[in-house]
C-alpha positions in Angstrom: 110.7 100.8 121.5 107.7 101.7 123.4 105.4 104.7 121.6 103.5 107.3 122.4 102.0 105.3 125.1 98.6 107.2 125.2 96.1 107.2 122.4 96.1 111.6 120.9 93.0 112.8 121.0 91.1 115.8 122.2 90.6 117.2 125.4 87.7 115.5 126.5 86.8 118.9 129.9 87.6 121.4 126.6 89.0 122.8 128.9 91.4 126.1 128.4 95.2 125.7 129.8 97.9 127.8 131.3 101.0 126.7 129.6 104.8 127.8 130.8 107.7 127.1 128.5 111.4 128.3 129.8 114.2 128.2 127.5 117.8 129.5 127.9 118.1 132.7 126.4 121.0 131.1 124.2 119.3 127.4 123.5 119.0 126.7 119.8 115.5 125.6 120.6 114.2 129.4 120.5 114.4 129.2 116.2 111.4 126.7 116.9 109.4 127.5 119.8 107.6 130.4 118.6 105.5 128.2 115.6 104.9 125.6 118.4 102.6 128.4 120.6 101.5 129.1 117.4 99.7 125.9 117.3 98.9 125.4 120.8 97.3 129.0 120.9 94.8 127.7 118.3 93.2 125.8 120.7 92.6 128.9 123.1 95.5 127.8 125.3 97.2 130.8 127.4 100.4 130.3 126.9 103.6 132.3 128.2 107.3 131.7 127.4 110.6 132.9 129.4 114.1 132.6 129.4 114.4 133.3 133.3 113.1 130.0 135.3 112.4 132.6 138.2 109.6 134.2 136.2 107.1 131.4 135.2 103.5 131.3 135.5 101.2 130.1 138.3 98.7 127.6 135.7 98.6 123.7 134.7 101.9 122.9 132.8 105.3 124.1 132.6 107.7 122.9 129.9 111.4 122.9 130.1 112.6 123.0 126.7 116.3 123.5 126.1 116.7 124.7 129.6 119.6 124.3 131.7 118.7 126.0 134.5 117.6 124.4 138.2 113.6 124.9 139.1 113.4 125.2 142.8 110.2 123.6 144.8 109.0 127.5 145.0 108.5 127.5 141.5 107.6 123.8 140.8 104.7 124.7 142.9 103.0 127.4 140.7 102.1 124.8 137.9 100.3 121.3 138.5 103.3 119.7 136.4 106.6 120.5 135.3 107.7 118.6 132.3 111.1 117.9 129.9 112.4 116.5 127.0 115.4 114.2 126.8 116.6 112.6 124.2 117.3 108.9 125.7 115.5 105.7 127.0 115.9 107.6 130.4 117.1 106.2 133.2 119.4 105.4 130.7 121.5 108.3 129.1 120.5 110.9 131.6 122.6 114.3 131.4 123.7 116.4 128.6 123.6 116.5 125.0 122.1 113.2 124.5 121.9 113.4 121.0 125.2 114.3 120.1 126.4 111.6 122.4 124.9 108.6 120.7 124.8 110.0 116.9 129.0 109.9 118.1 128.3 106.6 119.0 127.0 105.7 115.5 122.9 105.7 116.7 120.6 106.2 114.1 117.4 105.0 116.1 117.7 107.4 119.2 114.5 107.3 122.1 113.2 110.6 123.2 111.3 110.9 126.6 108.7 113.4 128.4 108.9 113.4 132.1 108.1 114.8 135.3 110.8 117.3 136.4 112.4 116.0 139.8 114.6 116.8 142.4 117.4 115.0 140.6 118.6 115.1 137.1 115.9 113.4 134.9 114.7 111.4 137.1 111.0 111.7 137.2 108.0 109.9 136.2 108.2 109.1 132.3 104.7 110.3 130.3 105.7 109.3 126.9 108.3 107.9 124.6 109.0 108.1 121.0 112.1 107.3 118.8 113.8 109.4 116.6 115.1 107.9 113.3 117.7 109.2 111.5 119.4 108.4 107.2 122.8 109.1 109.0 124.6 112.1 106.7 121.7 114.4 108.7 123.8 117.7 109.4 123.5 119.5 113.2 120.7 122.3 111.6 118.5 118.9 109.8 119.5 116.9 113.5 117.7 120.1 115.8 115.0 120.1 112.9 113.6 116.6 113.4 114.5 116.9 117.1 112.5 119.8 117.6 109.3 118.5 116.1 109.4 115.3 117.9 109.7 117.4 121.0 106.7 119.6 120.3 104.7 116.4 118.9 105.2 114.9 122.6 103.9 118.4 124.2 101.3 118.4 122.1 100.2 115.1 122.9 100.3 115.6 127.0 98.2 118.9 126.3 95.7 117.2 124.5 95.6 114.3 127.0 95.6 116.6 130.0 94.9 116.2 133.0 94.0 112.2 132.3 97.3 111.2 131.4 98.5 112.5 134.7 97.2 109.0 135.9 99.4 107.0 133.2 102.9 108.2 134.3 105.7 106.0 134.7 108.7 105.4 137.9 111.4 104.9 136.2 113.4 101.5 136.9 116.7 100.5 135.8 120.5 101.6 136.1 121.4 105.1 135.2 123.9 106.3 133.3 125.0 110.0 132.6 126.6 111.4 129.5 128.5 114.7 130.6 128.5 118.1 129.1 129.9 118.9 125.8 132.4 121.8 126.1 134.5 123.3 123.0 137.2 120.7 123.1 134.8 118.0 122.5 134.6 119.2 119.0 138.5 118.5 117.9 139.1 116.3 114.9 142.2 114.1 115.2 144.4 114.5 112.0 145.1 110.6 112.1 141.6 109.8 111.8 139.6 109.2 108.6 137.1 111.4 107.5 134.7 108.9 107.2 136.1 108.4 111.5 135.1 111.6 111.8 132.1 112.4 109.9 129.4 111.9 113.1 131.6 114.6 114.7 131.6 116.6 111.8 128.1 115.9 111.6 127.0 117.1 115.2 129.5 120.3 115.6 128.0 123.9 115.3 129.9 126.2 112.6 129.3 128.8 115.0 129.2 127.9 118.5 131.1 125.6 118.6 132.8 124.4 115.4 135.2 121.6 114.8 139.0 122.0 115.1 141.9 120.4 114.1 145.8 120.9 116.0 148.4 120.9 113.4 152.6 121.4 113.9 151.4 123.4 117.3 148.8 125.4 115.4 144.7 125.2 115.9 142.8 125.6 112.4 139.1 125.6 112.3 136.5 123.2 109.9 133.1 124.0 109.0 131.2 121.3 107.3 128.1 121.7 104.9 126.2 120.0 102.4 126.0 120.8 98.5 122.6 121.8 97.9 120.8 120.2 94.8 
């Protein structure tokens, strides 16, 4: 696994930045963002934060973070890059809900990516790469924890690099392959299965969005999974 494939350190121009981040209204990501331009706003940054992808900011860097939404070339334009986070060795395991998809797949040592937004589903220039490593009994709220601070530890980095690393980006080459969205259904438990079949399900399913479900003798019943606390 490659890491962080530029060395952190400061911004050698000390130079002030206008930073975009866009977020769905919804995304689970909002719980976190709010400490993150804490941080970044330290260093005198500008920063502004929207839900609407319509409404970002003319400036130097736009990150989509839990965002679902298309960015036109109109609005691409107004920053000098346009960044996201996925959670895969990109071009492999492009798409939706990487995570989930390969803790499902029994992955404990999962790559996460910042590129270059692009025309196509993340397919742009790579920046840098990390891996995520997980004990395995990790519940969905401890899973979005560590995701979310290897996210922000990857912005940070790019920031702080800024605009040098712009030189050290990566085409991406390889096959790709897409996982697909996870809808409600996704989160049924099969009664003929083990628990310990179905634990990285239980593991990965949302008590309140979207929890697990079981059908029994024509009837749906509902599971919510949590862990005794010491």
């Amino acid at each position: 696994m490659v890491k962080a494939q530029v060395r952190l350190q400061k911004n050698l121009m000390n130079k002030f930045l206008s930073i975009s981040i866009v977020s769905d209204k919804d995304s689970w990501i909002n719980d976190y963002i709010s400490k993150f331009i804490d941080r970044i706003a330290k260093n005198k940054h500008f920063v502004s934060w929207e839900h609407n992808i319509k409404k970002v900011q003319h400036g130097d860097i736009c990150f989509l973070l839990g965002c679902g939404q298309l960015m036109s070339k109109k609005v691409m334009n107004r920053n000098k890059i346009n960044l996201v986070v996925h959670e895969s060795l990109v071009p492999s395991g492009k798409g939706w809900s990487p995570l989930t998809w390969q803790i499902l797949e029994g992955k404990n040592r999962i790559p996460i990516t910042l590129l270059e937004v692009a025309d196509k589903v993340d397919s742009g220039k790579i920046y840098l790469q990390d891996e995520m490593v997980f004990k395995g009994y990790e519940l969905v709220d401890e899973l979005r924890t560590i995701q979310a601070n290897y996210t922000f530890k990857l912005c940070e980095i790019f920031i702080d690099q800024f605009p040098y690393i712009l030189d050290q980006g990566k085409v991406q080459k390889g096959e790709s392959s897409f996982y697909k969205k996870r809808e409600q259904r996704d989160s049924e438990i099969y009664a003929e299965n083990t628990l310990s079949e179905s634990f990285n399900l239980l593991r990965t399913v949302d008590n309140k969005r979207y929890p697990a479900f079981f059908t029994m003798k024509g009837k749906k019943y509902k599971l919510q999974i949590e862990r005794y606390k010491k």
